[in-house]
PDB file with SEQRES, HELIX, SHEET and CRYST1 records, atoms N, CA, C and O in Angstrom:
SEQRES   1 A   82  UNK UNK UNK UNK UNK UNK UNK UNK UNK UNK UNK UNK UNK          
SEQRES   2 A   82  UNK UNK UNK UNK UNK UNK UNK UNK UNK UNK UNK UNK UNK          
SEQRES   3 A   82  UNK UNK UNK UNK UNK UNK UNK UNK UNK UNK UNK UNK UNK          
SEQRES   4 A   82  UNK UNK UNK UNK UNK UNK UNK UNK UNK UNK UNK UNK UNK          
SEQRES   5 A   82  UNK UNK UNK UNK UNK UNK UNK UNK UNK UNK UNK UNK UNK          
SEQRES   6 A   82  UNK UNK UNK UNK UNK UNK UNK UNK UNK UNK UNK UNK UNK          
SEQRES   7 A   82  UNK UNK UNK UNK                                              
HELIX    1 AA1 UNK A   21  UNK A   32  1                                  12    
HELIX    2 AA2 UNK A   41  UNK A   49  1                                   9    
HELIX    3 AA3 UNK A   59  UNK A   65  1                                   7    
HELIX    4 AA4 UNK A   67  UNK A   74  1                                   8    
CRYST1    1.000    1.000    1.000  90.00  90.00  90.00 P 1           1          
ATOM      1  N   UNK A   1    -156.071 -90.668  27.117  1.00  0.00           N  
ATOM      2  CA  UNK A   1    -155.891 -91.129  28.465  1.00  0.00           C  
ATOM      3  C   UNK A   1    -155.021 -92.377  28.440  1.00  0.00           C  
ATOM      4  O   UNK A   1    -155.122 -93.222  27.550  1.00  0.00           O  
ATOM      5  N   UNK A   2    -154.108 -92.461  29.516  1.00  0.00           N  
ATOM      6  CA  UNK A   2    -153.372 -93.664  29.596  1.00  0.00           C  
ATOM      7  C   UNK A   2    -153.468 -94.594  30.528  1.00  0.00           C  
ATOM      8  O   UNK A   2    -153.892 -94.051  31.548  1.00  0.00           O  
ATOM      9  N   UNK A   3    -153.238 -96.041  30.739  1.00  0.00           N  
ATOM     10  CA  UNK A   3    -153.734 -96.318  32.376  1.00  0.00           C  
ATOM     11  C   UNK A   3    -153.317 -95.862  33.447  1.00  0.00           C  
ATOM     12  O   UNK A   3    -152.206 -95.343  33.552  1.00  0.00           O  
ATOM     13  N   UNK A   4    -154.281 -96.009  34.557  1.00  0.00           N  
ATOM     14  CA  UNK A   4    -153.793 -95.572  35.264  1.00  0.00           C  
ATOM     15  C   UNK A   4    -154.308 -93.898  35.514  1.00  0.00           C  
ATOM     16  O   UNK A   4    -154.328 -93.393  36.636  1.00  0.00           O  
ATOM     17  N   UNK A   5    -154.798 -93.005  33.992  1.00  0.00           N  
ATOM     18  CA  UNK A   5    -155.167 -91.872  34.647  1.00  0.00           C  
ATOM     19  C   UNK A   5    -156.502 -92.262  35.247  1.00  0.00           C  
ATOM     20  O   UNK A   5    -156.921 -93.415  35.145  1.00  0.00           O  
ATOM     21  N   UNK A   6    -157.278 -91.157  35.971  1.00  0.00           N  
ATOM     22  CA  UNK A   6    -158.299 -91.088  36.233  1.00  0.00           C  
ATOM     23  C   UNK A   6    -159.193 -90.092  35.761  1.00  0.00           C  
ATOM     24  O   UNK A   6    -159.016 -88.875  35.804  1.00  0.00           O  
ATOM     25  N   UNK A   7    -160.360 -90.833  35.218  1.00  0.00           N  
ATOM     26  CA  UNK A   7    -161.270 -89.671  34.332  1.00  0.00           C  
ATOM     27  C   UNK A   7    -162.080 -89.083  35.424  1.00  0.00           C  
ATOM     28  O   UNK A   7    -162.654 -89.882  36.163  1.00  0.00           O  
ATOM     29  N   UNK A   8    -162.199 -88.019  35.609  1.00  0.00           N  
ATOM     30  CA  UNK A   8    -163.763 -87.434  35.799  1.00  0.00           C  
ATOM     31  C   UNK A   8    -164.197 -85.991  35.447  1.00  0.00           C  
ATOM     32  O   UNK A   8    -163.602 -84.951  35.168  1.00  0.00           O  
ATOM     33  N   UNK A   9    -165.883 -86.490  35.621  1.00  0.00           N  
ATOM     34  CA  UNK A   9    -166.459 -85.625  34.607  1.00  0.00           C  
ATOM     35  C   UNK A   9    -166.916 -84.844  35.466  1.00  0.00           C  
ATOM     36  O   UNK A   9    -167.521 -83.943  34.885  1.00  0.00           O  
ATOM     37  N   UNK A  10    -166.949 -84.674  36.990  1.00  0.00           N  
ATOM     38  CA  UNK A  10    -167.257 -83.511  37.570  1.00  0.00           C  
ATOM     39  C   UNK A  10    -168.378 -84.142  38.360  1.00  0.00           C  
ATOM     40  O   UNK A  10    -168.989 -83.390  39.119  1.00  0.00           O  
ATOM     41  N   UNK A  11    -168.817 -85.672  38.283  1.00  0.00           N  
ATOM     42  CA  UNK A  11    -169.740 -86.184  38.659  1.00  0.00           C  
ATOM     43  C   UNK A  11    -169.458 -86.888  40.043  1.00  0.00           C  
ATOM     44  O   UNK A  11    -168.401 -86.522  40.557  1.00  0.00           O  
ATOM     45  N   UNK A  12    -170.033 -87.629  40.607  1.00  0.00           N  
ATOM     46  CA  UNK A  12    -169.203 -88.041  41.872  1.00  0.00           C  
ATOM     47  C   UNK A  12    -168.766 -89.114  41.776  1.00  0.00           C  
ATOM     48  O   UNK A  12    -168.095 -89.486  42.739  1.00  0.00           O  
ATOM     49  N   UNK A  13    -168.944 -90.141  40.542  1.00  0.00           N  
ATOM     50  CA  UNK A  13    -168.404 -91.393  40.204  1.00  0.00           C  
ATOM     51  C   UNK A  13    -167.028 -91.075  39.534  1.00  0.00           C  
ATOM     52  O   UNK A  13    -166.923 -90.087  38.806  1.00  0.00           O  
ATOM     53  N   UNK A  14    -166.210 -91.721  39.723  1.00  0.00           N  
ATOM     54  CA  UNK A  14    -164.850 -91.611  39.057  1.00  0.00           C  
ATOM     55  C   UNK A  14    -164.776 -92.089  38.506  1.00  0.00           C  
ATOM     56  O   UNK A  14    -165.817 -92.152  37.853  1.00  0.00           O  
ATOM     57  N   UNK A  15    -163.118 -93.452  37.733  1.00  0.00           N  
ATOM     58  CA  UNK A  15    -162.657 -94.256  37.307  1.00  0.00           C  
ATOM     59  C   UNK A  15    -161.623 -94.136  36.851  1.00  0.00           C  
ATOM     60  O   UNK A  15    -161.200 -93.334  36.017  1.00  0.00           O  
ATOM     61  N   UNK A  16    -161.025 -95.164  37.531  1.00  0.00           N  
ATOM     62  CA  UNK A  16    -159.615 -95.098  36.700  1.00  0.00           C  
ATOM     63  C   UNK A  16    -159.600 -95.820  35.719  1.00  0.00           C  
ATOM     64  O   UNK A  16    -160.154 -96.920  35.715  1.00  0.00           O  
ATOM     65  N   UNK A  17    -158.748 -95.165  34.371  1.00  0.00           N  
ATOM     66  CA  UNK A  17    -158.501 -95.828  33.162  1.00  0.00           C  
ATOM     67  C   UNK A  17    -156.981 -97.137  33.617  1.00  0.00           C  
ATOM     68  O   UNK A  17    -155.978 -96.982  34.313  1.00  0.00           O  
ATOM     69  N   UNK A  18    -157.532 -98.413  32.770  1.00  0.00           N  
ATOM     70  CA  UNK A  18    -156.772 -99.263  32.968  1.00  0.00           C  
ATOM     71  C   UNK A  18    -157.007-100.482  31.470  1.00  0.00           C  
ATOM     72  O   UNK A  18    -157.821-100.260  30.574  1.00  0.00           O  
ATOM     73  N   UNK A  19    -156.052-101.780  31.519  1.00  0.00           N  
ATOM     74  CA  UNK A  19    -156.486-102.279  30.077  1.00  0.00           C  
ATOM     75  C   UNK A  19    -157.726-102.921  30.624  1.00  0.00           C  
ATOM     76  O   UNK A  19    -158.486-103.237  29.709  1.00  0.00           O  
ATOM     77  N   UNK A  20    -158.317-103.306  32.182  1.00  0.00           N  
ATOM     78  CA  UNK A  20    -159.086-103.525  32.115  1.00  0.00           C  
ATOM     79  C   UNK A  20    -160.273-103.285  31.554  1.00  0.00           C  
ATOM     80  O   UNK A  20    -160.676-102.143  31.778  1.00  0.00           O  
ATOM     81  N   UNK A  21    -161.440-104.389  30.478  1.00  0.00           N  
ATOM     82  CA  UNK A  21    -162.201-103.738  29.875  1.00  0.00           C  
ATOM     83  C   UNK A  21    -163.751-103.493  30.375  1.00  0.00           C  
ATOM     84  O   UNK A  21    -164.738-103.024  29.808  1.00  0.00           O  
ATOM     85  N   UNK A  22    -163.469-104.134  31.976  1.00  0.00           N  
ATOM     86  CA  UNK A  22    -164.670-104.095  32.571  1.00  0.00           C  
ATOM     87  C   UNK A  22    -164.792-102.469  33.254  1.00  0.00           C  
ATOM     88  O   UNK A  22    -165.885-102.021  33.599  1.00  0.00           O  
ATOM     89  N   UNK A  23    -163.877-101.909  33.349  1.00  0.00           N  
ATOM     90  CA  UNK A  23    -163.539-100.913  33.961  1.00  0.00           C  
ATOM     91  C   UNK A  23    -163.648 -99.662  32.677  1.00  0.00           C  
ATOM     92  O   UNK A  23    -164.077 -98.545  32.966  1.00  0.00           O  
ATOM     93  N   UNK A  24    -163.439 -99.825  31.999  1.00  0.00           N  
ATOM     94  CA  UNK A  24    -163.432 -99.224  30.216  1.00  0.00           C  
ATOM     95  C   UNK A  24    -165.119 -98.942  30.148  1.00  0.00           C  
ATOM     96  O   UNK A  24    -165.778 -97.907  30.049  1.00  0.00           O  
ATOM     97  N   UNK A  25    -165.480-100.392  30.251  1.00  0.00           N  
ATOM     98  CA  UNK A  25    -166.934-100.290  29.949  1.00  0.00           C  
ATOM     99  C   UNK A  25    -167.876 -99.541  31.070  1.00  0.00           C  
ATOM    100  O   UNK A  25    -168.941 -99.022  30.736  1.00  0.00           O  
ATOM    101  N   UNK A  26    -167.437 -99.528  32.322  1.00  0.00           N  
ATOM    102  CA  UNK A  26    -168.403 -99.151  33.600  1.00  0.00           C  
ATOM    103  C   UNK A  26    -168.219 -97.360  32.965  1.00  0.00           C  
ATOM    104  O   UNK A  26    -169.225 -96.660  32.851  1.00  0.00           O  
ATOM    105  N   UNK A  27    -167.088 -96.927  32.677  1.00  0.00           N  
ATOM    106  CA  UNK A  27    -166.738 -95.452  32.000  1.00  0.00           C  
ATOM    107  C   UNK A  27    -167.569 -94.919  31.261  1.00  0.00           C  
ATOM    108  O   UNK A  27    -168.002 -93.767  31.275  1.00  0.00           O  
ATOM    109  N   UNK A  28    -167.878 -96.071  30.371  1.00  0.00           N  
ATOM    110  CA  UNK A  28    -168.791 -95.510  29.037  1.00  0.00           C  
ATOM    111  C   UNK A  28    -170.209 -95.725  29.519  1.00  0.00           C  
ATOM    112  O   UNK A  28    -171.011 -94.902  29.078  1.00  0.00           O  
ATOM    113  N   UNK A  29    -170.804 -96.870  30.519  1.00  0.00           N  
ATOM    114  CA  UNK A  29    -172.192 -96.364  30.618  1.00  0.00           C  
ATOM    115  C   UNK A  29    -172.443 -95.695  31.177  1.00  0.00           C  
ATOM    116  O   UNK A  29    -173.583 -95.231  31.152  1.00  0.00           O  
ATOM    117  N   UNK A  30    -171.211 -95.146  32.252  1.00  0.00           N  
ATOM    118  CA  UNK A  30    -171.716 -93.635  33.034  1.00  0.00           C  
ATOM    119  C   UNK A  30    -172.037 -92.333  32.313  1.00  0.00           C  
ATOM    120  O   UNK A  30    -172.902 -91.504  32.595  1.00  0.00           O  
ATOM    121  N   UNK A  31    -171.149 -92.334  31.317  1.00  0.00           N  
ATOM    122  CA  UNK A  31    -171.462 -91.238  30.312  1.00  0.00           C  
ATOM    123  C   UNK A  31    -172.887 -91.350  29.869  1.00  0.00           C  
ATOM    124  O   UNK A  31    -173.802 -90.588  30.181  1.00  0.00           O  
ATOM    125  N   UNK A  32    -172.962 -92.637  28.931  1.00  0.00           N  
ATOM    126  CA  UNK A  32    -174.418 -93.000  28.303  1.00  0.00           C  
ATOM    127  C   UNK A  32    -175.483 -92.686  29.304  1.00  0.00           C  
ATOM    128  O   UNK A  32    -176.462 -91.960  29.128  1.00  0.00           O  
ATOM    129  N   UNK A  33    -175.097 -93.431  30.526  1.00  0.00           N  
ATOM    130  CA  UNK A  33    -176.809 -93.612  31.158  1.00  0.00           C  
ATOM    131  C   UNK A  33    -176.850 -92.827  32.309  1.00  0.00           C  
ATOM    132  O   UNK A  33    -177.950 -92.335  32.560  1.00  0.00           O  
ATOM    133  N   UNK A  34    -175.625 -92.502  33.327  1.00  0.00           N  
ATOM    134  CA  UNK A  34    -175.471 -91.473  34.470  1.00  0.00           C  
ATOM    135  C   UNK A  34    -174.984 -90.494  34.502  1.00  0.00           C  
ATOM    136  O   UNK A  34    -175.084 -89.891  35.570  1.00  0.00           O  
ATOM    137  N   UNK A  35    -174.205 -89.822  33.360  1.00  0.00           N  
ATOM    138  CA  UNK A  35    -173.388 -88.760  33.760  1.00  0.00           C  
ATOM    139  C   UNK A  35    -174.282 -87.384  33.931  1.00  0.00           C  
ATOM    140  O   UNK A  35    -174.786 -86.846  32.945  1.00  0.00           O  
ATOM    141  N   UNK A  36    -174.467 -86.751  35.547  1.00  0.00           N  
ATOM    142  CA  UNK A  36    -175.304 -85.245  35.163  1.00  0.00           C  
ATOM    143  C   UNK A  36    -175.081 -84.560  34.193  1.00  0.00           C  
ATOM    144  O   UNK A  36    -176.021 -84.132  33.524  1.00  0.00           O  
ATOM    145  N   UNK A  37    -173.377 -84.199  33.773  1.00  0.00           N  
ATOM    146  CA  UNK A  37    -173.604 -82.622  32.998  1.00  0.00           C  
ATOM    147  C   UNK A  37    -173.827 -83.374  31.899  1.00  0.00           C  
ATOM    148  O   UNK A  37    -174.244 -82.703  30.955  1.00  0.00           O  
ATOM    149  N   UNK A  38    -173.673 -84.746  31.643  1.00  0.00           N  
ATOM    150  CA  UNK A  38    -174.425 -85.149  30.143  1.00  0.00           C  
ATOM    151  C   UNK A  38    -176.491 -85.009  30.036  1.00  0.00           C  
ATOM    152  O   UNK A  38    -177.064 -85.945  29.478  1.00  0.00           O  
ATOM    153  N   UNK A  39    -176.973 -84.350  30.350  1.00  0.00           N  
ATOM    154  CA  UNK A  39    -178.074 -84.907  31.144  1.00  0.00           C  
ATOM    155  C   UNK A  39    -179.211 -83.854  29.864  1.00  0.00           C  
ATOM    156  O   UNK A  39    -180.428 -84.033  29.911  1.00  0.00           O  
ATOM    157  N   UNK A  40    -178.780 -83.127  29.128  1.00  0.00           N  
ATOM    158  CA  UNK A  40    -179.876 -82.308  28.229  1.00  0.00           C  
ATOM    159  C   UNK A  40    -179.496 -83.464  26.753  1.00  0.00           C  
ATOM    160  O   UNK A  40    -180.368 -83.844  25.970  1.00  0.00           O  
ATOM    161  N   UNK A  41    -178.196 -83.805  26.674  1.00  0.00           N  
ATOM    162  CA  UNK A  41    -177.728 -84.501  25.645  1.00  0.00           C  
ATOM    163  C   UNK A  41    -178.737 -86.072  25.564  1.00  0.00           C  
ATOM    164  O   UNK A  41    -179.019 -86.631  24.504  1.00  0.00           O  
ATOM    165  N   UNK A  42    -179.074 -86.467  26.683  1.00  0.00           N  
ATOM    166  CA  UNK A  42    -179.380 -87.798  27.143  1.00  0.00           C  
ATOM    167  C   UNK A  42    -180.388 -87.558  27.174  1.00  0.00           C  
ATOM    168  O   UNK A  42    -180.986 -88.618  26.993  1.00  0.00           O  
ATOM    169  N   UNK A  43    -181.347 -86.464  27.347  1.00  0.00           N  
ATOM    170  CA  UNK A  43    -182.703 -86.283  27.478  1.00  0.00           C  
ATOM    171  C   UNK A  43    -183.128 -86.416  25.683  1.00  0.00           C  
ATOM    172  O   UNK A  43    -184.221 -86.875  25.351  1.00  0.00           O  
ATOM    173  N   UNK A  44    -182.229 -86.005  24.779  1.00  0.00           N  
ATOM    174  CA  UNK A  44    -182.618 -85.882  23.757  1.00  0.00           C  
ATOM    175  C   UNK A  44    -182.848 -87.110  22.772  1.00  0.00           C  
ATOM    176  O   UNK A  44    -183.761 -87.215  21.954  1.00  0.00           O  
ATOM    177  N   UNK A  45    -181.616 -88.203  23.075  1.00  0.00           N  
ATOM    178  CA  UNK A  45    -182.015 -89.079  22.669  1.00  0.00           C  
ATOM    179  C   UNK A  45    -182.676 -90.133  23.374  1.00  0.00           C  
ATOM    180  O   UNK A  45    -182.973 -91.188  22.815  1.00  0.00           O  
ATOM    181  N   UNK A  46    -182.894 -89.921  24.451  1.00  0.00           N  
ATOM    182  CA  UNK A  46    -184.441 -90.725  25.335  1.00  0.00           C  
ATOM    183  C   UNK A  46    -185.375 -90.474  24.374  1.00  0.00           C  
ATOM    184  O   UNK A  46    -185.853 -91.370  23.678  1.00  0.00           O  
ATOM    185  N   UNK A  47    -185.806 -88.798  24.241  1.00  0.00           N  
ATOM    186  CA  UNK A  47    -186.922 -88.429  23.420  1.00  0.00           C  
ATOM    187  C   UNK A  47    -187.092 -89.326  22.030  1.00  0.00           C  
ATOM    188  O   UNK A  47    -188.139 -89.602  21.444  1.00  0.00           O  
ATOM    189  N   UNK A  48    -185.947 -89.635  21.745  1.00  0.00           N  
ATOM    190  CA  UNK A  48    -185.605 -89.867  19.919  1.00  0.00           C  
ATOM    191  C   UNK A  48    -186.257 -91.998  19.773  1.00  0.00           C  
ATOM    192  O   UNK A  48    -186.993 -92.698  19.078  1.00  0.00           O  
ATOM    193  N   UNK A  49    -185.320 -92.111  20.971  1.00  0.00           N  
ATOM    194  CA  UNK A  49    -185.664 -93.260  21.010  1.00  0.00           C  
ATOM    195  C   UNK A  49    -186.822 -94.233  21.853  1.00  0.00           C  
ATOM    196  O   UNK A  49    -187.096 -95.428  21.743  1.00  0.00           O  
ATOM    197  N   UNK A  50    -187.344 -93.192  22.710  1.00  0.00           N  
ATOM    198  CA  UNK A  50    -188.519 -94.022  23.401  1.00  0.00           C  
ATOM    199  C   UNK A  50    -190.041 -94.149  22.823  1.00  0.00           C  
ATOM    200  O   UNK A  50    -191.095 -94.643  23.224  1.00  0.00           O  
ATOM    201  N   UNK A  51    -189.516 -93.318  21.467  1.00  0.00           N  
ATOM    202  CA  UNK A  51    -190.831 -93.536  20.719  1.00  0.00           C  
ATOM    203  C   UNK A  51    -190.916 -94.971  20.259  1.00  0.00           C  
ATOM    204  O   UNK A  51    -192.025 -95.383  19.921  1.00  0.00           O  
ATOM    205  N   UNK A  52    -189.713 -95.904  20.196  1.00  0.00           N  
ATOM    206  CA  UNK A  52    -189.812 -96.810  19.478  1.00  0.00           C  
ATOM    207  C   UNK A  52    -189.634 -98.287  20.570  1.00  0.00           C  
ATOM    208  O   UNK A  52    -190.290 -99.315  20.405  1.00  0.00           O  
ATOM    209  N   UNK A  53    -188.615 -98.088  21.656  1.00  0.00           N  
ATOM    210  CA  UNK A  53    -188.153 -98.857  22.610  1.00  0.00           C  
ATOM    211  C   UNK A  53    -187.663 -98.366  23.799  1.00  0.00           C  
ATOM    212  O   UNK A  53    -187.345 -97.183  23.916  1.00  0.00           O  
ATOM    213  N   UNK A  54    -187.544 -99.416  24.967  1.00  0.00           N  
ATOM    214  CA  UNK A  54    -187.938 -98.527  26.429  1.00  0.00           C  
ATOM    215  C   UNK A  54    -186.236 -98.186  26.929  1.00  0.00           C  
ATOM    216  O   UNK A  54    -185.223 -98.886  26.926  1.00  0.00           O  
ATOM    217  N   UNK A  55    -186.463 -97.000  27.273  1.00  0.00           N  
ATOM    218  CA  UNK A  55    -185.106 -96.471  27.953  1.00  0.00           C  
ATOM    219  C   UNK A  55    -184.910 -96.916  29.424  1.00  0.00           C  
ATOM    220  O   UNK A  55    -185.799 -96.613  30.220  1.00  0.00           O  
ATOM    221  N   UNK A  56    -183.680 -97.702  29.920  1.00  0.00           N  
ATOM    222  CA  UNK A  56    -182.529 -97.611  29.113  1.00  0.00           C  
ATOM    223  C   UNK A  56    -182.544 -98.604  28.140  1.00  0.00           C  
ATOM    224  O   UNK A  56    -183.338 -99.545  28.135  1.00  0.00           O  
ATOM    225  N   UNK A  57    -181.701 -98.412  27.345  1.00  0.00           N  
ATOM    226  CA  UNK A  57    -181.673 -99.467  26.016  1.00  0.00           C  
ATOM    227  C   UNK A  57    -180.297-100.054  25.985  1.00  0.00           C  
ATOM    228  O   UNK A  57    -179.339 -99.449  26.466  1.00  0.00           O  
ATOM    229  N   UNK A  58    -180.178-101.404  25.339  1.00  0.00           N  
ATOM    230  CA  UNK A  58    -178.608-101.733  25.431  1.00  0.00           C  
ATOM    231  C   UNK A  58    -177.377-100.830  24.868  1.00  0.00           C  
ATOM    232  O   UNK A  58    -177.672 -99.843  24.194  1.00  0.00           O  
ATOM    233  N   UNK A  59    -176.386-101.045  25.049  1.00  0.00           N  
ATOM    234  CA  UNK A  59    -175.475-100.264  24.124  1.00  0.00           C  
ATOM    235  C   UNK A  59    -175.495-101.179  22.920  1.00  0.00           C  
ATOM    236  O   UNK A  59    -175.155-100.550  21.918  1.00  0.00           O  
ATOM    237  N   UNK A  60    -175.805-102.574  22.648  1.00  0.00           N  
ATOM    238  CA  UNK A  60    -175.772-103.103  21.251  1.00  0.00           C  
ATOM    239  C   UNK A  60    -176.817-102.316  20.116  1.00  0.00           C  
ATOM    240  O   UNK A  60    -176.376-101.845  19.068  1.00  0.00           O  
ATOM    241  N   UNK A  61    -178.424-102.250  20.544  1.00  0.00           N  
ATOM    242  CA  UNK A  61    -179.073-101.309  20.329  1.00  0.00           C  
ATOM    243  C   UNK A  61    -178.629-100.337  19.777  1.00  0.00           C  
ATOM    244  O   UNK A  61    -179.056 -99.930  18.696  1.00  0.00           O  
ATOM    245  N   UNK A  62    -177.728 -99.823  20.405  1.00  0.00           N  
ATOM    246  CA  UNK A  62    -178.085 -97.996  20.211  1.00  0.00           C  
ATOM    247  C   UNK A  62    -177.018 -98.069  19.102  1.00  0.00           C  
ATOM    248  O   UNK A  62    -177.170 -97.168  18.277  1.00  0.00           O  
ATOM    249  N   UNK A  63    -175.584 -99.205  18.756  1.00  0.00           N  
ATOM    250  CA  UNK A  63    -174.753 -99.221  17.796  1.00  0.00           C  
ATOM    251  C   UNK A  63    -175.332 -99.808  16.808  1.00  0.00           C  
ATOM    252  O   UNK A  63    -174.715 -99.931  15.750  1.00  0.00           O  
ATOM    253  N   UNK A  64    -176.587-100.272  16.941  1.00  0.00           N  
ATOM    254  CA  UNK A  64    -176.724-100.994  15.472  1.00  0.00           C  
ATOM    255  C   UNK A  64    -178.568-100.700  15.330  1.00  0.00           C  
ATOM    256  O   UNK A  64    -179.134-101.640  14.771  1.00  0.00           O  
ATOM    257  N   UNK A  65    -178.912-100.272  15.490  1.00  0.00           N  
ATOM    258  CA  UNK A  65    -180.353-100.056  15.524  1.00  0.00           C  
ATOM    259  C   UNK A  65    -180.382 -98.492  15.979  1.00  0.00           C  
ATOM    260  O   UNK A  65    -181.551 -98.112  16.055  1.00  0.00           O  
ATOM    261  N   UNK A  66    -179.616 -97.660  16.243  1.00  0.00           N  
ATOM    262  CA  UNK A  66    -180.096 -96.378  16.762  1.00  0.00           C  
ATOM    263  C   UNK A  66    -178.888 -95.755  16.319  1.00  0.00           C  
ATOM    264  O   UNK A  66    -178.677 -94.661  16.842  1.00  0.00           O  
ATOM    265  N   UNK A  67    -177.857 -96.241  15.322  1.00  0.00           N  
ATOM    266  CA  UNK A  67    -176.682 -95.812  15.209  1.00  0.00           C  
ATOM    267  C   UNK A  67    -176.978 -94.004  15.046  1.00  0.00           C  
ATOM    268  O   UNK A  67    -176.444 -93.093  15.678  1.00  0.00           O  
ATOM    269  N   UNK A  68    -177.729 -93.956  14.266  1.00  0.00           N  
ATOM    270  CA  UNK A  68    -177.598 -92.317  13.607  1.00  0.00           C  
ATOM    271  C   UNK A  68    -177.931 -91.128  15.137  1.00  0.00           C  
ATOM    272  O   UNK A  68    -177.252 -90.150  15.450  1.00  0.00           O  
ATOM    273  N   UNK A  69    -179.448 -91.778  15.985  1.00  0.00           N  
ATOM    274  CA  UNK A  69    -179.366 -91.211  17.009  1.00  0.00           C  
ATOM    275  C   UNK A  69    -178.049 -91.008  17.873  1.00  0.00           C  
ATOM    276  O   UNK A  69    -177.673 -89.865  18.133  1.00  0.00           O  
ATOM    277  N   UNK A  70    -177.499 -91.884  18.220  1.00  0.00           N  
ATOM    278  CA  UNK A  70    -176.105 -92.234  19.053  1.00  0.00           C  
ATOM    279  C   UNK A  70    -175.205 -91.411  19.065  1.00  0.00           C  
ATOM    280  O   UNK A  70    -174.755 -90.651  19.922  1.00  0.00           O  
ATOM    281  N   UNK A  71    -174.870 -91.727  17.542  1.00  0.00           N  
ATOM    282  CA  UNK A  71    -174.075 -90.604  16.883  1.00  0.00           C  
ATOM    283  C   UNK A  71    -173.911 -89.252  16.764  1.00  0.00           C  
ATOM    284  O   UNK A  71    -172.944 -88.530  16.525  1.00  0.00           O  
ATOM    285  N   UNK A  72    -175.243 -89.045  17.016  1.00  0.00           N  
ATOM    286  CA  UNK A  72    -175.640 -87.666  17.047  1.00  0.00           C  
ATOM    287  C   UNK A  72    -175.431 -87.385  18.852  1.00  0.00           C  
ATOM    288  O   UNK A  72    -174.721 -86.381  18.904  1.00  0.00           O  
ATOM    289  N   UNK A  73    -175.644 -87.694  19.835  1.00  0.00           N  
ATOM    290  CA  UNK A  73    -175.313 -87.912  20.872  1.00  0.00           C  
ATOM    291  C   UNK A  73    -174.085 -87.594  21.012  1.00  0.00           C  
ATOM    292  O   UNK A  73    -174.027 -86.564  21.684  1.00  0.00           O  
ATOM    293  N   UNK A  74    -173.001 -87.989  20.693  1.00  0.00           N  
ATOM    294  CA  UNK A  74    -171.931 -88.376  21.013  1.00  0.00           C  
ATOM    295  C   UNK A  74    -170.975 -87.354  20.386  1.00  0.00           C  
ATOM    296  O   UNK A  74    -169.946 -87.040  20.984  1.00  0.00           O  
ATOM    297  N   UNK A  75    -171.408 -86.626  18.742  1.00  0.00           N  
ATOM    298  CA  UNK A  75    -171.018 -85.455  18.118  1.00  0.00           C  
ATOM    299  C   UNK A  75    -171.736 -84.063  19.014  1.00  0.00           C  
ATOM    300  O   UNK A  75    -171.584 -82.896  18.653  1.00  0.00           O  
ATOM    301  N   UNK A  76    -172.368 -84.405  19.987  1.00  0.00           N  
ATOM    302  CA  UNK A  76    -173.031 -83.517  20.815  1.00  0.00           C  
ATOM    303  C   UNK A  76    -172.480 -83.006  22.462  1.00  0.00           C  
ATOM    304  O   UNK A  76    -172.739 -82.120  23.276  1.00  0.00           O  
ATOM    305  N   UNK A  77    -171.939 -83.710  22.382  1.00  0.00           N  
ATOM    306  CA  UNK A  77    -171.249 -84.251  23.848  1.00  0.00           C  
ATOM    307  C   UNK A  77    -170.095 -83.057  23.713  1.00  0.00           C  
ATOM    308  O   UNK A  77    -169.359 -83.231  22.742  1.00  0.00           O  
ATOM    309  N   UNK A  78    -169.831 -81.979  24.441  1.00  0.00           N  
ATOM    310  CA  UNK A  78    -169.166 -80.926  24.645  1.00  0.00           C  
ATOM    311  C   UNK A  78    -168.219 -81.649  25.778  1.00  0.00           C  
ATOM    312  O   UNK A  78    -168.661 -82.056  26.852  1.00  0.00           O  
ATOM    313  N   UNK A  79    -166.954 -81.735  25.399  1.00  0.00           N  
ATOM    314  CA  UNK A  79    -165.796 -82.548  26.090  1.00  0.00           C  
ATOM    315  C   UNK A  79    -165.134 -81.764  27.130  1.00  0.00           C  
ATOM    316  O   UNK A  79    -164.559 -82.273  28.092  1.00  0.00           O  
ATOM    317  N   UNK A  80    -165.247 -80.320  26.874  1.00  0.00           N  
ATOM    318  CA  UNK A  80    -164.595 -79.599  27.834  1.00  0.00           C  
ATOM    319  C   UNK A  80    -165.447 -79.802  29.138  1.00  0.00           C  
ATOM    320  O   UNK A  80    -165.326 -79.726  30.360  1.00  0.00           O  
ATOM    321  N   UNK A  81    -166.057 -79.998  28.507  1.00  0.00           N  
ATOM    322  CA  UNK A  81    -167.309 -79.774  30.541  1.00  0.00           C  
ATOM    323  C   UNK A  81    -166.690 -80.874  31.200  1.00  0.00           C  
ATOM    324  O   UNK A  81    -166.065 -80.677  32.242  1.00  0.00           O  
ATOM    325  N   UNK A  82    -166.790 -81.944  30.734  1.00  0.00           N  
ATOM    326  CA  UNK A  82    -166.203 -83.153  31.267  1.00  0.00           C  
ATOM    327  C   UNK A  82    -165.236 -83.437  32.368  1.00  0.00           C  
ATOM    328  O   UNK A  82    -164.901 -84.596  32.611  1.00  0.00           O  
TER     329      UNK A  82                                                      
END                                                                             
């Protein structure tokens, strides 16, 4: 994506991509914490991680304390739906 496009995932929140990184970041917690068709992916690592700490959890968290869950998340994440 370049600035200026606009992502969406089919959800009713948009965003346009820009170097802004506040705008970068509002992108990525929609995925993480709102996106519907992400929503069986997100259920899974709720499951993974609320055994230990309460959902939602930071994104620092989940990169350094939940990395392997995350990861797995994110290698899970089917891009075409998007």
């Amino acid at each position: 994506m370049e600035e200026g496009d606009v992502m969406s995932c089919g959800c009713p929140q948009t965003c346009k991509f820009s170097e802004d990184l506040v705008c970068r970041s509002q992108t990525i917690d929609h995925l993480i914490y709102d996106c519907s068709i992400l929503q069986d992916e997100r259920d899974r690592i709720i499951g993974k991680i609320s055994r230990h700490d309460n959902w939602p959890i930071n994104k620092r968290l989940l990169g350094n304390k939940y990395i392997k869950q995350f990861t797995h998340f994110t290698n899970t994440i089917d891009f075409k739906k998007l």
